[in-house]
C-alpha positions in Angstrom: -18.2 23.8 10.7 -19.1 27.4 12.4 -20.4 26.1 15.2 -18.3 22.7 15.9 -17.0 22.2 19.4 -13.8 21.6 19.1 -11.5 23.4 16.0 -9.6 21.7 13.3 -6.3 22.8 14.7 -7.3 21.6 18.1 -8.2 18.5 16.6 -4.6 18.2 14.7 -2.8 18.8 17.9 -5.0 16.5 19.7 -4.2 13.9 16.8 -0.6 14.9 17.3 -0.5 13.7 21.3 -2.7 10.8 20.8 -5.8 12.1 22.6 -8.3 14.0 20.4 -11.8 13.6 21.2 -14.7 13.1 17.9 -16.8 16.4 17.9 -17.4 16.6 14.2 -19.0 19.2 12.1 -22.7 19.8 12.9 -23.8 16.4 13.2 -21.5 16.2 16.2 -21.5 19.8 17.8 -20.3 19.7 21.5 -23.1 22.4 22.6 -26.0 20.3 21.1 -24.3 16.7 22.4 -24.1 17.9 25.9 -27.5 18.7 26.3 -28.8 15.2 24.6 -29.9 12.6 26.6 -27.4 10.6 25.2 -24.3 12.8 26.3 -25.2 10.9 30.0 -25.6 7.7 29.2 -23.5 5.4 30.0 -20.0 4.9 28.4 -19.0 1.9 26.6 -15.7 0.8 24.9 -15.7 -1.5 22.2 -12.1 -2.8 20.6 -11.8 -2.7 16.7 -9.4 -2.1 13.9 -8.9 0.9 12.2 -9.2 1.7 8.5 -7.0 4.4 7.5 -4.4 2.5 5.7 -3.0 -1.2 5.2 -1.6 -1.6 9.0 -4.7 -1.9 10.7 -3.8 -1.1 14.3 -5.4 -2.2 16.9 -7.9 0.5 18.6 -10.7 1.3 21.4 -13.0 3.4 20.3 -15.6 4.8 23.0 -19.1 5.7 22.5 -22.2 7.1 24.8 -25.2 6.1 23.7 -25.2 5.5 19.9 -22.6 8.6 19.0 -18.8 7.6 18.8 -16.5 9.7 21.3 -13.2 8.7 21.2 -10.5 6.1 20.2 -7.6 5.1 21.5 -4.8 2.4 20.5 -4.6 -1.0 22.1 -0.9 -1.1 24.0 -0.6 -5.1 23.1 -0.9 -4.7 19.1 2.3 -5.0 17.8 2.1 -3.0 14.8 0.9 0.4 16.9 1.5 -0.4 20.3 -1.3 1.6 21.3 -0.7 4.5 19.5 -2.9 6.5 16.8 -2.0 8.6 14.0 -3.9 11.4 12.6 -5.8 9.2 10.1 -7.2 7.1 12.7 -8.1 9.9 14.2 -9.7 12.0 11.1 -11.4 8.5 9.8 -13.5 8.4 12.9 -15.2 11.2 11.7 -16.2 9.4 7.9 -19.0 7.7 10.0 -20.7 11.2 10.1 -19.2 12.0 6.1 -22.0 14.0 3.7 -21.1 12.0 0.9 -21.9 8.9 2.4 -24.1 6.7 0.2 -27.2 5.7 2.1 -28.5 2.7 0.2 -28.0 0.3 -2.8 -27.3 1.8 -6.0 -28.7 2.4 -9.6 -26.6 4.1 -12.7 -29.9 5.3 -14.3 -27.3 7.9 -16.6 -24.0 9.6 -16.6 -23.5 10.0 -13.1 -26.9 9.8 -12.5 -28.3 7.4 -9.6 -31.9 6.0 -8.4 -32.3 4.3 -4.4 -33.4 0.7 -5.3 -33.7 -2.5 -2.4 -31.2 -4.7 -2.1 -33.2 -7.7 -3.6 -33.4 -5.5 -6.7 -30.1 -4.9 -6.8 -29.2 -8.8 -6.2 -31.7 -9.8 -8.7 -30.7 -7.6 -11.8 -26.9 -8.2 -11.1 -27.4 -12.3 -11.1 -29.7 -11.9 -14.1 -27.0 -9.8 -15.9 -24.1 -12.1 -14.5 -25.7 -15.0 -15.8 -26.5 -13.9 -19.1 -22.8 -13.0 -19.6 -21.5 -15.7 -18.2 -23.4 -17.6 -20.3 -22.4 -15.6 -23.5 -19.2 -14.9 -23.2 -18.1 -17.5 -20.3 -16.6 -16.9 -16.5 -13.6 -16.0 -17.3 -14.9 -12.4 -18.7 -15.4 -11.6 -14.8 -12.9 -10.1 -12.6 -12.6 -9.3 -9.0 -9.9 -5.9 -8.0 -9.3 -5.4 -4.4 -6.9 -4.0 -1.5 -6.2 -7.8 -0.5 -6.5 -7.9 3.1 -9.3 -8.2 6.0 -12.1 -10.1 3.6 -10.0 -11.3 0.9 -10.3 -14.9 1.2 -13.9 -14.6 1.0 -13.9 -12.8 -2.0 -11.3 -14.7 -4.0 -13.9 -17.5 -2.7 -16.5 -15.7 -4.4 -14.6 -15.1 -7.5 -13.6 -19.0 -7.4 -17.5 -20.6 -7.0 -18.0 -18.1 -10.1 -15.4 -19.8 -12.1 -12.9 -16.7 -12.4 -9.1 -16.5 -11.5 -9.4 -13.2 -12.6 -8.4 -11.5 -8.8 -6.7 -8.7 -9.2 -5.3 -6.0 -5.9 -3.2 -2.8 -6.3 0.2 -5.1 -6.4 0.9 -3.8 -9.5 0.4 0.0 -8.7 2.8 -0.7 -5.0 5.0 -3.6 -4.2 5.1 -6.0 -6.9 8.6 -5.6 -7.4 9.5 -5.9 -3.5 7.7 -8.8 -3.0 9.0 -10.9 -5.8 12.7 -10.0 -5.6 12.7 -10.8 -1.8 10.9 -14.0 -2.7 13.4 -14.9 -5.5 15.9 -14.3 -2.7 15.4 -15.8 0.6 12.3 -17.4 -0.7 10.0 -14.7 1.3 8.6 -11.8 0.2 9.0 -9.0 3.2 11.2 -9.8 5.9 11.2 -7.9 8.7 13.4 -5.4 10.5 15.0 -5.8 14.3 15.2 -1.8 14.2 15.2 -1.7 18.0 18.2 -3.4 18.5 20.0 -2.8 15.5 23.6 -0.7 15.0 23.6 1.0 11.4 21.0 0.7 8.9 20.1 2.7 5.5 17.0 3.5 3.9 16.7 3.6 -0.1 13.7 6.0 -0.5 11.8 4.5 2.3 9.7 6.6 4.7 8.0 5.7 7.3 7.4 8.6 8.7 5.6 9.4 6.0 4.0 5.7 5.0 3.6 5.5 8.1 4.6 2.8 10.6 4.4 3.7 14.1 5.9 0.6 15.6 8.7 0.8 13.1 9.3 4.2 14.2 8.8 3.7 18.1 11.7 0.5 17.6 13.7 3.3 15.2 13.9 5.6 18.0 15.0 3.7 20.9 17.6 2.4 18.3 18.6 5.6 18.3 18.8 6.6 21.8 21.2 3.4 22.1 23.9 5.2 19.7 22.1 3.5 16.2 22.9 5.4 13.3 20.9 5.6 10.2 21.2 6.7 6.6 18.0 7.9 4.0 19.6 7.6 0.6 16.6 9.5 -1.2 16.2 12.0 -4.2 14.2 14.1 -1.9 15.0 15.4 2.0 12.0 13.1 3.3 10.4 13.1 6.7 12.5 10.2 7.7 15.7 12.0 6.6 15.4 14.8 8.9 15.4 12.4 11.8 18.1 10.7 10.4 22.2 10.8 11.5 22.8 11.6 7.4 21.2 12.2 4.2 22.7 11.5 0.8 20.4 12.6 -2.1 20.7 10.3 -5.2 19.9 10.9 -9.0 16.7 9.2 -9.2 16.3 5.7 -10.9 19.8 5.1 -9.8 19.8 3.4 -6.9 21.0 -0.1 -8.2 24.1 1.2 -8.9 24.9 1.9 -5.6 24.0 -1.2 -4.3 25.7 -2.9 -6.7 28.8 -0.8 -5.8 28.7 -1.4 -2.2 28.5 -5.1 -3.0 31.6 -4.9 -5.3 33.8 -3.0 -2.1 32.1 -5.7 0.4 33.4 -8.3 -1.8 36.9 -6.8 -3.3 37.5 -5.6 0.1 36.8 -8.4 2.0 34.5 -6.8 4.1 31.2 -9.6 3.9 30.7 -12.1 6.7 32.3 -14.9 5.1 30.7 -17.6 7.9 27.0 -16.6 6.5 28.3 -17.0 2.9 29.9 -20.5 3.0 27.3 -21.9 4.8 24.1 -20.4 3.9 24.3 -19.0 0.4 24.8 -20.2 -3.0 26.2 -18.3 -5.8 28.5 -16.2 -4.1 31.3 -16.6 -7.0 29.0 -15.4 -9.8 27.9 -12.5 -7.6 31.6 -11.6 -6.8 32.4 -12.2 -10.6 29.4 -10.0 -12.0 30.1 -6.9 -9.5 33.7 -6.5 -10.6 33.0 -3.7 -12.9 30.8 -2.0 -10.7 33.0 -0.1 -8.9 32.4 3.3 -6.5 33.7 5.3 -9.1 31.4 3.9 -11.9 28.5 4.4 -9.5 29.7 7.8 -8.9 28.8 8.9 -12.5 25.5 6.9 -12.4 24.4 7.9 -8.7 25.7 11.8 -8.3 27.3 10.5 -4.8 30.9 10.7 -4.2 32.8 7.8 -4.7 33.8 8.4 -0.8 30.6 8.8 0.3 29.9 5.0 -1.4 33.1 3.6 -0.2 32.2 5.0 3.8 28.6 3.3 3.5 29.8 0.0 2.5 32.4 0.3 5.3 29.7 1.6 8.0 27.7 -1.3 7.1 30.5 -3.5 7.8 31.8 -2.8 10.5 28.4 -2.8 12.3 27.5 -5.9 10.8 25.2 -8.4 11.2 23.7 -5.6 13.4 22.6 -3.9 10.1 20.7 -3.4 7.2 19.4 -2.1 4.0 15.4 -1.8 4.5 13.6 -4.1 2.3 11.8 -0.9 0.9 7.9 -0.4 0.2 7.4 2.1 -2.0 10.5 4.5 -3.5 12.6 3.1 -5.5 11.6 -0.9 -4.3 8.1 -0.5 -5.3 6.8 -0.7 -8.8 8.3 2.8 -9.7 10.9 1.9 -12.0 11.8 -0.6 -14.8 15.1 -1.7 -12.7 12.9 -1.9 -9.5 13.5 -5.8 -9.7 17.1 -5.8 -10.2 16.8 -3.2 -7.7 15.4 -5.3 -5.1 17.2 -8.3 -5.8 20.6 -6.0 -5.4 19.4 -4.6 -1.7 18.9 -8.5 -0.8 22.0 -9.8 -1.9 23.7 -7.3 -0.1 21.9 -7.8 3.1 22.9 -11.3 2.3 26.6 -10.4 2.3 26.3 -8.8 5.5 25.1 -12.2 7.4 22.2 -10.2 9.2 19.5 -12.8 8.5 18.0 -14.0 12.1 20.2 -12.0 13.3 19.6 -9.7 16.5 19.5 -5.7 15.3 19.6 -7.4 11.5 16.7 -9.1 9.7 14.0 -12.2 10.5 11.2 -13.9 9.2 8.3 -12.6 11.8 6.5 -15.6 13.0 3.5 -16.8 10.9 -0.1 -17.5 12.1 -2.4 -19.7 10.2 -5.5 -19.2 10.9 -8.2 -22.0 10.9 -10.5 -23.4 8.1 -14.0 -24.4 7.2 -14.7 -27.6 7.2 -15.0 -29.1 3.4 -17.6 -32.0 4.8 -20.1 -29.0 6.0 -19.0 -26.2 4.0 -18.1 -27.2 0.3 -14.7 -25.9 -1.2 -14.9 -24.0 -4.6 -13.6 -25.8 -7.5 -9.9 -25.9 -8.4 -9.4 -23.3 -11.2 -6.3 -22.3 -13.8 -3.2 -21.1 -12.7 -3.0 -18.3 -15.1 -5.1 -15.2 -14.9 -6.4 -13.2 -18.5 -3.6 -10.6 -18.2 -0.6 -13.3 -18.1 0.1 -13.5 -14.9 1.0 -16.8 -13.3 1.9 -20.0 -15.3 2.3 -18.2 -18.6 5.1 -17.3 -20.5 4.4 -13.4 -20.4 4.5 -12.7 -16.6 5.2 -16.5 -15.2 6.5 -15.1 -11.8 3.7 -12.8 -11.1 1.3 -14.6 -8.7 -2.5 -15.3 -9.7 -4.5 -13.1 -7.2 -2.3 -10.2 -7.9 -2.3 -9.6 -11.2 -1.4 -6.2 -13.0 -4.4 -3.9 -12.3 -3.5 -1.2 -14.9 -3.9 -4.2 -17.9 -8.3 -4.2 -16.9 -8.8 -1.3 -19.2 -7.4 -2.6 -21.9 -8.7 -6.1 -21.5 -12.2 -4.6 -21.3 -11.1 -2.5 -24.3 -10.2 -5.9 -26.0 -13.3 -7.6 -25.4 -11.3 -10.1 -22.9 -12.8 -8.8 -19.6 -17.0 -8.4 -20.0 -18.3 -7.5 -15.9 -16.6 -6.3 -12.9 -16.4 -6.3 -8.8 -14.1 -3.6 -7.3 -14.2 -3.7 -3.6 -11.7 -1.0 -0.9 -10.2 0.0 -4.4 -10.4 2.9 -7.1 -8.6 2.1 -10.2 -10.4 5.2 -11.8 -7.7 7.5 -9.6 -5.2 4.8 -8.2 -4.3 3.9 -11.6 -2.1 5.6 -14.7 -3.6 7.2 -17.4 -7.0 7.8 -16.1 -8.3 8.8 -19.5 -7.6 5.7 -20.7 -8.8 3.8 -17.5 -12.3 5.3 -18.0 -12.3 4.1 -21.6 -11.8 0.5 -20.2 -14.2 0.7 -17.6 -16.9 2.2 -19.4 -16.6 -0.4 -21.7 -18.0 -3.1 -19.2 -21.2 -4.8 -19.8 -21.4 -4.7 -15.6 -19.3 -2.8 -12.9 -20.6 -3.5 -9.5 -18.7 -1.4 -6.6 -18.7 -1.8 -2.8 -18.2 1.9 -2.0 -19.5 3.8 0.6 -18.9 7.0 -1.0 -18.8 8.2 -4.7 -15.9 7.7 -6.0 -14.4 8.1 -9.1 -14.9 4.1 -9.1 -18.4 4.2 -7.9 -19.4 7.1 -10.1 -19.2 4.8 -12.9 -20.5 1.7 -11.9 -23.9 0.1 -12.8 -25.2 -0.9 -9.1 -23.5 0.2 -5.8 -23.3 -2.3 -3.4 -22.6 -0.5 0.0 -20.4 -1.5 2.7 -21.2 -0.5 6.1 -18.5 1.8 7.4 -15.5 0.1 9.4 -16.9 1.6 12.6 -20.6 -0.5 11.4 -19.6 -3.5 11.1 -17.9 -7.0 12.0 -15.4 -8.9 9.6 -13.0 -12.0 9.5 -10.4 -12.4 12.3 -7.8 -10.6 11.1 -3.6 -11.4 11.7 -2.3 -9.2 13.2 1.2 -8.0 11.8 2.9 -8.0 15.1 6.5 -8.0 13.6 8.2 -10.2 16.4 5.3 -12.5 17.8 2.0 -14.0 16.7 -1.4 -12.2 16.9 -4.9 -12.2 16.5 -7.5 -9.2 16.5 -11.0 -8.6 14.7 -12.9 -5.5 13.6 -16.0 -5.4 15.0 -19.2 -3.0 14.8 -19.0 -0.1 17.4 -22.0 1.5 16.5 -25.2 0.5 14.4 -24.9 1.4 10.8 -26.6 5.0 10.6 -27.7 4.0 7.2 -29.4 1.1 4.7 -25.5 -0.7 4.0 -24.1 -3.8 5.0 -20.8 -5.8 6.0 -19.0 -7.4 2.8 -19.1 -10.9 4.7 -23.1 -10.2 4.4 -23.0 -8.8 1.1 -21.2 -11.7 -0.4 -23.4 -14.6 1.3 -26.3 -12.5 0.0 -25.3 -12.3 -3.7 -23.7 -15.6 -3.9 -27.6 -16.7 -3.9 -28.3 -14.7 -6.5 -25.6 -15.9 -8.9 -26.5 -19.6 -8.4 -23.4 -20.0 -6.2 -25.3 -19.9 -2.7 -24.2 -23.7 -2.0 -20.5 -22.1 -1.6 -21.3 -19.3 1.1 -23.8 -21.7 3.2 -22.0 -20.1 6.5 -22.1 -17.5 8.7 -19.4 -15.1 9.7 -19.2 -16.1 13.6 -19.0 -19.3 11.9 -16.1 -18.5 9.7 -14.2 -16.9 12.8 -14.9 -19.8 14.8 -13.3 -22.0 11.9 -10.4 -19.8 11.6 -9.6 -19.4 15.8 -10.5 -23.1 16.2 -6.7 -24.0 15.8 -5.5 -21.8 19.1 -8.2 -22.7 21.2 -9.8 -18.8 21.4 -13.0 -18.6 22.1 -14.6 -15.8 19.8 -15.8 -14.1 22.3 -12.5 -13.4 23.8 -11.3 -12.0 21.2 -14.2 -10.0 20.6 -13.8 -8.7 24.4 -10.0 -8.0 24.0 -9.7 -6.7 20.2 -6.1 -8.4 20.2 -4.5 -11.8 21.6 -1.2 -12.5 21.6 -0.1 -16.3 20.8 3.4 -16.0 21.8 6.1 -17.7 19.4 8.3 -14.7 19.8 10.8 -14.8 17.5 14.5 -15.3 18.5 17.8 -15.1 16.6 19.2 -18.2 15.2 20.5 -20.1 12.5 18.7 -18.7 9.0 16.4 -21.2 7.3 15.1 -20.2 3.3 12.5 -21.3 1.9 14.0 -21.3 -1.6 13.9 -24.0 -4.3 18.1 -24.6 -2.7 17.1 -24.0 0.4 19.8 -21.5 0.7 20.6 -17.7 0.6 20.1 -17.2 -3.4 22.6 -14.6 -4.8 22.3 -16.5 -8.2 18.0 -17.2 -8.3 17.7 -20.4 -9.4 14.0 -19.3 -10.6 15.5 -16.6 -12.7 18.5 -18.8 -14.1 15.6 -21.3 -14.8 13.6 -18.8 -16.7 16.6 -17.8 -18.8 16.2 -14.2 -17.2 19.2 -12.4 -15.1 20.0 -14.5 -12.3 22.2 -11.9 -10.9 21.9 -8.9 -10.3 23.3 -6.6 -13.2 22.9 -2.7 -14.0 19.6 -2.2 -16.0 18.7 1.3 -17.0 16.0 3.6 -16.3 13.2 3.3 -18.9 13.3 6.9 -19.6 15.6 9.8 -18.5 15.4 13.4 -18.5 16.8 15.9 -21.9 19.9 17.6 -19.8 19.4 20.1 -22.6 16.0 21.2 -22.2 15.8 23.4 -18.8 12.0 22.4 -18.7 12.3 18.5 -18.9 12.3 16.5 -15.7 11.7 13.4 -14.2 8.3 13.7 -12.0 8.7 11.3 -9.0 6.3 11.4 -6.1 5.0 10.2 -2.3 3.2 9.8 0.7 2.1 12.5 3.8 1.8 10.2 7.2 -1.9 12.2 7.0 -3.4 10.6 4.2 -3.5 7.2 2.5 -3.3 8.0 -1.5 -6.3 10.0 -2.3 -8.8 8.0 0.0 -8.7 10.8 3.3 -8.7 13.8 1.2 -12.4 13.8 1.6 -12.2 13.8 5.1 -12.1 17.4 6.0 -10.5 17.5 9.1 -7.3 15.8 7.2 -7.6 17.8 4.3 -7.5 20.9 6.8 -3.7 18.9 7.9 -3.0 19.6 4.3 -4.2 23.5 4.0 -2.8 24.8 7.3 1.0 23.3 6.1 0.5 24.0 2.1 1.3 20.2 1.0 0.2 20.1 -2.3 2.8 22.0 -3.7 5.3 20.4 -6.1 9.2 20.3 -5.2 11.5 21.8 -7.4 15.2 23.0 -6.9 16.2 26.1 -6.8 18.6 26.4 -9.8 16.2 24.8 -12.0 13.4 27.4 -10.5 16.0 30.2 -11.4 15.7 29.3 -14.7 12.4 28.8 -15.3 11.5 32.2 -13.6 9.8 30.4 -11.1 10.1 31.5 -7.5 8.4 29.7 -4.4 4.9 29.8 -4.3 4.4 30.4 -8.3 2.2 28.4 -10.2 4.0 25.8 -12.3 2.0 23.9 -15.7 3.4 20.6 -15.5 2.7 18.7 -18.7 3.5 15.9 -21.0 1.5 13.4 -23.9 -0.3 12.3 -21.2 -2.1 14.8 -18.9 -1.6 18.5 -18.0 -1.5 20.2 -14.6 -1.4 23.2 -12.8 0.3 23.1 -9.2 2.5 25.8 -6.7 6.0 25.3 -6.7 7.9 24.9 -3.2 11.3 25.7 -4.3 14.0 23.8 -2.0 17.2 22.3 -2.4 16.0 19.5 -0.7 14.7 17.8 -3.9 17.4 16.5 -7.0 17.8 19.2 -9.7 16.8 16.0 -12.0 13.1 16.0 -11.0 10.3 17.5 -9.2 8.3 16.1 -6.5 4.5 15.4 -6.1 2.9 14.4 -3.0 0.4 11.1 -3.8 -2.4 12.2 -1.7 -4.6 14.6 -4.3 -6.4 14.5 -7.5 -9.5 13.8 -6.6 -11.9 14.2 -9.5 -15.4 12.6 -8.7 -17.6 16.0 -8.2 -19.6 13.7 -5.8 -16.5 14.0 -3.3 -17.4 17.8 -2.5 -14.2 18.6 0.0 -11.7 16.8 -2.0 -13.2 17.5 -5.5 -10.4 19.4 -7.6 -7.3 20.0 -4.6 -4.6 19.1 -5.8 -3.0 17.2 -8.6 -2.3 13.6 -9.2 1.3 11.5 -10.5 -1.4 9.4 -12.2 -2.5 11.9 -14.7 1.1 11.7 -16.1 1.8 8.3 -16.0 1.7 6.3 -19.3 0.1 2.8 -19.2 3.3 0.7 -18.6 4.0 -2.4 -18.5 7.1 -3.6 -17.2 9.0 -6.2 -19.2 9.0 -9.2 -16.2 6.4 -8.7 -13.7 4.6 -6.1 -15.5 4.0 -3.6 -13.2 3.4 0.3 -13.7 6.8 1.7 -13.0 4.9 4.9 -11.9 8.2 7.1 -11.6 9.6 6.3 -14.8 7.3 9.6 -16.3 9.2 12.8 -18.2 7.4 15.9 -17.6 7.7 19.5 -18.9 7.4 22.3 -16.1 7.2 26.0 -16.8 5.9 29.0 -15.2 2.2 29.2 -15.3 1.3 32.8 -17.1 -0.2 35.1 -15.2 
């Protein structure tokens, strides 16, 4: 990077404004550029979607000649509203990444690799999928993905093949969110009006950190109107230094203050009584169930002053339906503890008791688009399989409310290790880092018969698979019309190539219709992709090529308050689930405790809990050098820890901590604050890399993951990734 045109700390203050310009590394040095013939050529703009996380937003990147310039956001998406973050930024660059793989793939030996053609590679991978399918039968395959962009097409795959086995990273996120709004109003993620809402409170969310720009654009306007907001978090996040007030919590304990703000909304008849007679059922068992949970129980449970609980109940009241308790993401909503469920349900009931739903400044159900399909007479559909995947997910009685194509990602390495699961496809996905226990997870894995990975880099993933199948980077290539997530109105946008793929890869769509031949399952991909678009814009009358030309349409449909409508099995507001009730599990939301808890006795015991920078995306961008540079110049992988508990380990900021347990062992700095519970410490999700083929993230940093047990929890049988105990002491010299 000697010689680069423009600096990394240029480039982070460029990110910072919006603005900054791609001069990367050698490969892109300004002096050299200038003086090429294709630094005069003429400029062209092309709209896309970026790739640096689940939202995306909506972009223009520019190129002269065949070299990638700049990007900039598209003002009419709704989810960025033409703004960039540093990862869309920083990802530009990946085009250009030294660890790029250049072709298909061959494990010849432990991470050792051969070049082959992509007709060997499709050859030998139907051969082997046949012979095991024929031995051991299609339900030994499985698919694991990030499901969105071309995940239709490859559950399609995975369907012709005769698999439900489709798995994503549900298990190792949301699962919990999804389902308990979805038990609820009969939807899994309802959205925010945050621009025009009153009060509002955030359990552990932060998305300032898990980043959503439009969610923070509508957050501050809110706030220049006189909004106030409340994070209720173990640690002082990102968001909680922009909000009006902070209240740290014991982590693992947020359900009991929900369930004691829904006993003073109740007892004090503070709820919107209107909503609850005519839109709910199950209000009596509610009121009846929350009696005992009073502020002063939660007190004890929480660490928050019983005042502190009773004023939050009463500042959502008052400002109600003009507020709200975020439906959560990640934090204490996700999969990170054993009462995330109850959790969940508990934040939805009281959202519930303050009427907000389709409610202006509370919460709505962002219009949906459905986007076209094939047509079966020309294009045959796959045949109808099982509603039950191999781990118990679906109609079983293990999991029974945990939908097929979701799955629990952490149970692959032990059904491979139990002979259930035989070959493998993991596409925008690496369960060799993303998921607990990694020691374990390469036992699984290795124990495959066939891994077959879409990666475009080495991965931990990649590094063990049989054949590398590579994707053509996001800026290379075209993919499915995409919907985008536009919060209050319905829209459409694409990813498209920008520039010509620099190296011997292909698009998935490409991939997939390719390989299909080779598995005998050709008759089922007999399209194109302009003829899959086509199919799925035929219903709004968009020509392709207009959407092509604009990036992102907008179909209108805004969404207005109104009368609520649920889509659950009463058709009303559940605060009794009648799924739940059916299943004989709680049907109302009770106190459940933590699966494990710190020893108050043991000064080095705590509960490790962790989460995201708004510069990186887990531990995909730490490879990206001008991101991980974010992370040296500000010293983020240092662990949390409070100073009392520091004290008495002999640990002062900046020291190297060993953080330990039956599971893995780590070393890490400590940033001593009082800004994280004296319960637990904190790690940052972004690090850990292991894969020696990732040279400028190999070894920086630590990962939650090498701590984390393989869980299972009891009814949706996700990770619960913060219920982990560690030991931390001072690292000797």
């Amino acid at each position: 990077m000697d010689n680069s045109g423009i600096t990394r700390r240029k480039f982070i203050i460029g990110s910072a404004i919006g603005g900054a310009s791609l001069v990367a590394s050698n490969y892109l040095n300004l002096e050299s550029w200038a003086t090429t013939e294709e630094s005069t050529q003429d400029l062209k703009v092309t709209p896309t979607l970026c790739d640096g996380c689940g939202n995306w937003c909506a972009i223009k990147v520019y190129t002269r000649g065949k070299r990638i310039w700049k990007a900039e956001g598209i003002p009419i998406a709704g989810n960025n509203l033409g703004r960039i973050c540093a990862k869309g930024h920083g990802l530009l660059h990946e085009v250009y990444n030294k660890d790029r793989i250049k072709s298909p793939l061959k494990r010849t030996g432990p991470n050792k690799f051969e070049p082959i053609s992509w007709e060997q590679a499709y050859r030998e991978i139907g051969q082997r999928v046949q012979e095991i399918k024929k031995e051991h039968g299609p339900e030994s395959f499985f698919w694991l993905q990030f499901p969105e962009g071309n995940a239709g097409l490859c559950s399609r795959f995975m369907n012709a093949l005769g698999s439900p086995n489709v798995f994503s990273h549900a298990t190792t996120c949301f699962l919990p969110r999804n389902i308990g709004w979805w038990l609820t109003i009969g939807s899994a993620k309802p959205e925010h009006d945050l621009e025009h809402t009153r009060f509002a409170i955030f359990l552990g969310r932060n998305i300032a950190a898990g980043l959503r720009l439009r969610a923070l654009s509508d957050l501050s306007k809110a706030k220049d109107r006189g909004a106030r907001f409340v994070v209720v978090d173990p640690r002082f996040s990102e968001l909680a230094s922009f909000a009006h007030q902070y209240v740290q919590i014991r982590p693992g304990t947020d359900l009991a203050l929900m369930l004691a703000i829904a006993n003073t909304l109740i007892a004090e008849k503070l709820y919107q009584k209107d909503f609850v007679d005519k839109y709910s059922q199950g209000f009596d068992e509610l009121a009846q169930k929350v009696k005992g949970y009073t502020t002063e129980w939660a007190e004890q449970k929480t660490g928050i002053p019983r005042g502190v609980i009773g004023k939050l109940a009463h500042d959502l009241a008052e400002s109600a339906p003009q507020a709200f308790i975020h439906r959560g993401y990640h934090g204490a909503l996700g999969t990170q503890y054993k009462n995330s469920l109850q959790l969940v349900r508990a934040v939805a009931c009281v959202n519930g008791l303050l009427g907000n739903f389709n409610q202006r400044g509370g919460m709505f159900f962002h219009p949906e688009v459905k986007l076209g399909r094939l047509d079966p007479q020309k294009f045959p559909k796959t045949p109808e399989l099982g509603d039950s995947m191999v781990d118990g997910s679906g109609a079983s009685d293990r999991y029974p409310i945990t939908p097929v194509g979701l799955g629990l990602s952490q149970a692959i390495p032990e059904l491979a290790l139990e002979g259930k699961l035989k070959a493998g496809f993991v596409y925008h996905n690496n369960p060799l880092r993303t998921c607990p226990n990694p020691a374990r997870v390469i036992e699984g894995y290795r124990k495959l018969d066939l891994l077959v990975s879409f990666d475009y880099i080495l991965s931990e993933t990649a590094s063990l698979a049989h054949y590398i199948l590579p994707e053509s980077y996001y800026l290379e290539r075209d993919d499915v019309v995409h919907t985008n997530h536009c919060f209050n109105s319905k829209q459409v946008a694409i990813r498209q190539a920008v520039i010509e793929p620099l190296y011997d890869t292909k698009p998935m769509v490409v991939i997939l219709i390719e390989l299909a031949k080779s598995l005998g399952i050709g008759n089922y991909f007999n399209f194109t992709l302009e003829e899959y678009n086509q199919a799925a814009l035929a219903p709004f009358g968009i020509t392709l090529e207009r959407l092509k030309q604009e990036g992102v349409i907008d179909l209108g449909g805004k969404w207005e308050p109104g009368p609520p409508q649920f889509k659950t099995p009463s058709g009303k507001f559940e605060f009794v689930s009648s799924t739940l009730q059916d299943l004989n599990l709680p049907a109302v939301p009770e106190w459940e405790e933590p699966l494990v808890v710190p020893d108050q006795s043991d000064i080095h015991s705590f509960r490790l809990i962790h989460g995201k920078q708004a510069h990186h995306t887990h531990a995909k961008t730490i490879n990206q050098e001008y991101l991980k540079e974010i992370s040296l110049l500000n010293d983020m992988t240092r662990v949390w820890i409070h100073p009392e508990r520091a004290k008495a380990l002999g640990i002062k900021d900046g020291d190297c901590m060993t953080i330990s347990n039956s599971v893995g062992k780590g070393r890490a700095r400590a940033l001593v604050t009082d800004g994280i519970h004296r319960d637990c410490v904190f790690l940052p999700s972004s690090y850990g890399v292991y894969s020696r083929n990732l040279r400028t993230a190999f070894g920086f940093g630590i990962s939650y993951n090498d701590f984390l047990p393989t869980y299972f929890d009891p009814v949706l049988g996700h990770c619960m990734s913060n219920e982990i105990i560690v030991r931390v002491e001072k690292t000797p010299a």
